[in-house]
Structures are given as C-alpha cells and as structure tokens.
Kinemage of the C-alpha trace (Angstrom):
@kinemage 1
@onewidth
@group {chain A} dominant
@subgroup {mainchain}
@vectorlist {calphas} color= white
{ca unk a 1} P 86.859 86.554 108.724
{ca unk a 2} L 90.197 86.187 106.956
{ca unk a 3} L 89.259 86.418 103.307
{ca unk a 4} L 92.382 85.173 102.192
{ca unk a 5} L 94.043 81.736 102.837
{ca unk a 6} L 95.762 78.575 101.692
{ca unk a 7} L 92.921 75.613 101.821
{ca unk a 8} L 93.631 72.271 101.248
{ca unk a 9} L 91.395 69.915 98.743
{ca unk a 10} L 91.945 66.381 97.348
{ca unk a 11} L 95.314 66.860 98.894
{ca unk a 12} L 96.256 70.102 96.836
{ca unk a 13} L 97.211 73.388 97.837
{ca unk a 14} L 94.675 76.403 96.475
{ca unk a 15} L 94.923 80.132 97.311
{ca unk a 16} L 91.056 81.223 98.105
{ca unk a 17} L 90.212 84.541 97.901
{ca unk a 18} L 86.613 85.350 99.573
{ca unk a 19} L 85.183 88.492 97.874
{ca unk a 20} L 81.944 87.003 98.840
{ca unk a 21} L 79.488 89.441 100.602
{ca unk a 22} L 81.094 91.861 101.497
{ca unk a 23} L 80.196 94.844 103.732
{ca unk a 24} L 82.040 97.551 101.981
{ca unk a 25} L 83.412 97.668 98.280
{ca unk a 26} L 86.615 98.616 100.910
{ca unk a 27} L 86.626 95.614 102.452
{ca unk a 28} L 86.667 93.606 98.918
{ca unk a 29} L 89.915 96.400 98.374
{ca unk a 30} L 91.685 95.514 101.095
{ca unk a 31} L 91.028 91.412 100.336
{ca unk a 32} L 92.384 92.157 96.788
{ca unk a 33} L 94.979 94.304 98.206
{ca unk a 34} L 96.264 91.321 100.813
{ca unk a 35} L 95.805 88.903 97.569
{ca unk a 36} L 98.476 90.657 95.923
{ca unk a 37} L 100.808 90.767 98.478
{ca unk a 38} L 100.769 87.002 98.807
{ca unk a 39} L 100.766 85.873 95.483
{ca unk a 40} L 103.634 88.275 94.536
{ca unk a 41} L 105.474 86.180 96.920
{ca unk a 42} L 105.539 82.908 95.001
{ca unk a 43} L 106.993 81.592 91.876
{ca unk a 44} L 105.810 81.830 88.561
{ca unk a 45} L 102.976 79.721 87.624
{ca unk a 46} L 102.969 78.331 91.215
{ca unk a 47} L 99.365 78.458 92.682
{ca unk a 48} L 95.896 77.230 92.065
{ca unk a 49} L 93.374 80.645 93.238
{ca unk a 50} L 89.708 79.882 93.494
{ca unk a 51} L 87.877 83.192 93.920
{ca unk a 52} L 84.107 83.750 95.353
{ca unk a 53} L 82.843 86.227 94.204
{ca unk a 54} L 79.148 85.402 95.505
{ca unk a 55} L 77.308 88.423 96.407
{ca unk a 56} L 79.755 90.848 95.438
{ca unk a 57} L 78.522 94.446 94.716
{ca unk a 58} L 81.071 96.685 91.878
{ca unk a 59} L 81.343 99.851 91.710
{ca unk a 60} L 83.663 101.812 88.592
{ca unk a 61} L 86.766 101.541 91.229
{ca unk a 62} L 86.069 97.923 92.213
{ca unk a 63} L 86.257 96.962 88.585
{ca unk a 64} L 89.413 98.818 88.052
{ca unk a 65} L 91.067 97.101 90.974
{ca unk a 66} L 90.167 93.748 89.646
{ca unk a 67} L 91.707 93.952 86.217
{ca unk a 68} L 95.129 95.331 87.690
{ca unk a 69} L 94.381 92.315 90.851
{ca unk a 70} L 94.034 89.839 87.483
{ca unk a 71} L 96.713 91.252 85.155
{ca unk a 72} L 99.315 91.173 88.510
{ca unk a 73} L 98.368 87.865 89.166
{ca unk a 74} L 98.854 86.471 85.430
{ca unk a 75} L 102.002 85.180 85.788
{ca unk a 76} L 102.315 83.537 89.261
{ca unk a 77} L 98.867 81.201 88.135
{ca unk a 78} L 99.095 78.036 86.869
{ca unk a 79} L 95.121 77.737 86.658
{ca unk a 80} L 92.201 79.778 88.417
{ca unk a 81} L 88.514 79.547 88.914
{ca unk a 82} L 86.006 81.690 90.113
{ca unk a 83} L 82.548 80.548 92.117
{ca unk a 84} L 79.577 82.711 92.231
{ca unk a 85} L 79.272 84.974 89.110
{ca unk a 86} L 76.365 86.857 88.879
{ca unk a 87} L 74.627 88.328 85.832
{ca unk a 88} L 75.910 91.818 86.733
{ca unk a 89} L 78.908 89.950 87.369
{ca unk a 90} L 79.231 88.477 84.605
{ca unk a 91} L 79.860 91.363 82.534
{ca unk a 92} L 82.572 92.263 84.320
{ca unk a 93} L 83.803 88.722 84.351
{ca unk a 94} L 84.127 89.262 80.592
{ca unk a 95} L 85.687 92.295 80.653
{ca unk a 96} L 88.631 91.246 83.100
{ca unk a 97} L 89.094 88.018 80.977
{ca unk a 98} L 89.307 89.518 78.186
{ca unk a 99} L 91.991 91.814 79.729
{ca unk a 100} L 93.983 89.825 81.747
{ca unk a 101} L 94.220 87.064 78.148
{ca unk a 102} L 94.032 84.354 80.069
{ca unk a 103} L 90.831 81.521 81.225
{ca unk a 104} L 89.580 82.029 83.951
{ca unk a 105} L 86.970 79.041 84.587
{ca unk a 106} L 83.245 79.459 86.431
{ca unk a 107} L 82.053 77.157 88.037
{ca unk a 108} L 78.476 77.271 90.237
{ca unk a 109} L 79.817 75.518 93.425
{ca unk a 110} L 83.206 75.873 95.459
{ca unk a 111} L 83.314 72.224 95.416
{ca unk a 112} L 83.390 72.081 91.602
{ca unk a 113} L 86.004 74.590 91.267
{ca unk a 114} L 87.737 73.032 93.906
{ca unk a 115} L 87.852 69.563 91.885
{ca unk a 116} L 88.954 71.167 88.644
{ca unk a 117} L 91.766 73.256 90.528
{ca unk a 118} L 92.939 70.023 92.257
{ca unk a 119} L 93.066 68.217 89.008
{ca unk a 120} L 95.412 71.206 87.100
C-alpha cells in the first residue's frame, strides 16, 4: 500500500499521509521519511496534508520523528488535519502542536477533514 499520495476531493489537491495501522513503527518511519521528501519539493505554503493516524502505535523514537516530520513540514503547509487520534494519541498530538506552533485540526472522519482541507 503506498502510504503516501496526492488525492483529489471537492476538486482540490491534498497530500495524504497513511500512518494508519501500521505493521512496524518502521514502516510508519519510512512513510514519514517519503513524506518529507515530497513535501520538501513544493513551495511554501503550497499543500493541504490530511494525516491518519488511526491505529498508530508510538514508541519514544516514533514521537521524535514526528515533531522533526511536523516542524520540516511547517512552512510548505498552508493548512493540515489529522483523522484518527487516539487517547494515547492524543497526548502526543499535543505535544507536536505545541512544538511545531502551528493548528493542526482533528477531525473523527477522513471525509470531514477532507471538507475542511478543500475549503482552506
């Protein structure tokens, strides 16, 4: 499964990245890893990213990786969601918010994420 890719909705372009169950914390890595390389491709406050992060499992490394994956990303994003926070998750949602300085919205469903993204 390629866990990152351009998807269209409501006739807007969004970067998805799918951290969602994964079968290694290396395989979420190695998504985050090919996130970076794309997005450091593009302009500056260019894309619309919706991450799932829907059965995702941290571990001390994981969370590292995602607050350098959200701080990198900071200036290409002109808005980003994320779908599937759990209560674990949550915590660390916080933490790499409160990081990165910049909102980062939740949303329950990909298709509500998907609608706010389109609409930014």
């Amino acid at each position: 499964m390629k866990r990152v890719k351009f998807v269209r909705h409501n006739g807007v372009t969004l970067l998805k990245v799918d951290l969602s169950h994964p079968t290694s914390i290396d395989e979420s890595l190695a998504a985050i890893k090919q996130a970076k390389a794309i997005i450091g491709t593009h302009p500056p406050k260019s894309l619309l990213i919706l991450t799932d992060v829907t059965g995702t499992t941290f571990n001390a490394k994981a969370v590292e990786e995602m607050k350098h994956y959200s701080a990198f990303n900071t200036p290409y994003v002109r808005a980003s969601a994320v779908v599937g926070i759990s209560r674990l998750a949550s915590i660390i949602y916080d933490a790499v918010v409160k990081v990165i300085g910049r909102s980062v919205m939740s949303f329950d469903t990909e298709v509500e994420a998907s609608d706010w993204l389109a609409k930014q």
